[in-house]
Kinemage of the C-alpha trace (Angstrom):
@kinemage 1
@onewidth
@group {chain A} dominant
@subgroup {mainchain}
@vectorlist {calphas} color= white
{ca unk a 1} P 13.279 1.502 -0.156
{ca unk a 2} L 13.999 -1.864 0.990
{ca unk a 3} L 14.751 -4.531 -1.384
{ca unk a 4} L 13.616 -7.238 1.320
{ca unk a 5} L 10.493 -6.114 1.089
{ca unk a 6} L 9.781 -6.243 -3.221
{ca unk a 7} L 10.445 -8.149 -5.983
{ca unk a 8} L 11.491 -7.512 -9.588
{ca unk a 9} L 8.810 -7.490 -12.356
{ca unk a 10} L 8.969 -7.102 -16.424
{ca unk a 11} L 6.171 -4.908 -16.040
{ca unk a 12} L 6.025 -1.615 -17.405
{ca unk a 13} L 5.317 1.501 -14.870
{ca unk a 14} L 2.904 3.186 -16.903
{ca unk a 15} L 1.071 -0.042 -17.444
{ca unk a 16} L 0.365 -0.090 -13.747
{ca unk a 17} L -3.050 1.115 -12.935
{ca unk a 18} L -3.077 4.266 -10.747
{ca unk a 19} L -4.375 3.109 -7.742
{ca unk a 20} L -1.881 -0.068 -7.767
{ca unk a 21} L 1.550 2.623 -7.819
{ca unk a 22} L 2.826 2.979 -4.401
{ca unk a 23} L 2.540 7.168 -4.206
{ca unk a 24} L -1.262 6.494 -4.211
{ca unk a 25} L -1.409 3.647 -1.711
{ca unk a 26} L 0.356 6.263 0.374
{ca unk a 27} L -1.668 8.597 -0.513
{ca unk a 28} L -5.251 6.638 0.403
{ca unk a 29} L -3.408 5.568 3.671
{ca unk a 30} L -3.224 9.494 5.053
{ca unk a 31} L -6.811 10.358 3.435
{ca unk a 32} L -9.229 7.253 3.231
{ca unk a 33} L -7.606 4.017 5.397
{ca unk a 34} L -10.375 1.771 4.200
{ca unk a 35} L -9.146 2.800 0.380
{ca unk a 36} L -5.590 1.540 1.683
{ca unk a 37} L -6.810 -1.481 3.376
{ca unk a 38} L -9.153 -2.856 0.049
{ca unk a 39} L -5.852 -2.055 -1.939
{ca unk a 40} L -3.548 -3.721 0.030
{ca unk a 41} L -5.378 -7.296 0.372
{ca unk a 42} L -7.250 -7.015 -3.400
{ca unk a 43} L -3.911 -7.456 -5.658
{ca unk a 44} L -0.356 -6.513 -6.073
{ca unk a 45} L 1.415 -2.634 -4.924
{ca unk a 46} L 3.809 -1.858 -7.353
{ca unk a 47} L 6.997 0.749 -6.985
{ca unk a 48} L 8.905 2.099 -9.314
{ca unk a 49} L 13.126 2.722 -8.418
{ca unk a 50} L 16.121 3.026 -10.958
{ca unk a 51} L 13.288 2.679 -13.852
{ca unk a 52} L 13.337 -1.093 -12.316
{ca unk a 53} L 9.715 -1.833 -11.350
{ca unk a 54} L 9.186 -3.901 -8.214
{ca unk a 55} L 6.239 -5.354 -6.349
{ca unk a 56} L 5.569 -5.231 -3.196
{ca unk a 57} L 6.152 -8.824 -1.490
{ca unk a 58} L 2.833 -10.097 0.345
{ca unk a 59} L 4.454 -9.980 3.641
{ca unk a 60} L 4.540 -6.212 3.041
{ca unk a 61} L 1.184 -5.906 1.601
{ca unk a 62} L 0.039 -7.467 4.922
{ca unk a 63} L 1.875 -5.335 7.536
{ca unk a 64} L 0.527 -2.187 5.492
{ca unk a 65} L -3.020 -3.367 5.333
{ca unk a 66} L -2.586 -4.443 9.347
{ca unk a 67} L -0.981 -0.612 10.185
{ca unk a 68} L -3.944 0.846 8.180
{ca unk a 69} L -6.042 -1.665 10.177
{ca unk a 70} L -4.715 -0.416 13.679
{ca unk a 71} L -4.909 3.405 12.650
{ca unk a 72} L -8.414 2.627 11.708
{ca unk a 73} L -9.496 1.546 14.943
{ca unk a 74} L -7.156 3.975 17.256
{ca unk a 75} L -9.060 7.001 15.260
{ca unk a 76} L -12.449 5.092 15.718
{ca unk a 77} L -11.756 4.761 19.735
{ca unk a 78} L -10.576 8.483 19.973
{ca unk a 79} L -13.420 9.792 18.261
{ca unk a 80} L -16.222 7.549 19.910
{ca unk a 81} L -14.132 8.868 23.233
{ca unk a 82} L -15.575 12.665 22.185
């Protein structure tokens, strides 16, 4: 993890909504990339390390939501190529 790319919160973990924990932005980024993109530029990604929880930085939040952006379109243009 790379502490560039969070910062430190006082929140707790299990007060963190599902769907704003990092192992399910993952997740929605291999399954439904229009899940990850809504995510990613609707609110705050949080992460949990060291029982510290962080958040991801919105410089993050926008290179993940731009990747999930580019993989959307790259499978669009490979499947329209069919």
């Amino acid at each position: 993890m790379d502490i560039k790319r969070f910062e430190k919160t006082r929140l707790s973990y299990e007060t963190v909504p599902f769907y704003r924990k990092r192992w399910f932005v993952l997740l929605t980024l291999l399954l439904c990339l229009p899940a990850t993109i809504v995510i990613a530029l609707s609110g705050d990604v949080y992460a949990k390390k060291d029982g510290t929880v962080y958040k991801f930085k919105d410089s993050a939040l926008l290179h993940l939501a731009f990747m999930a952006m580019i993989f959307l379109i790259v499978g669009l243009f490979l499947t329209a190529k069919r």
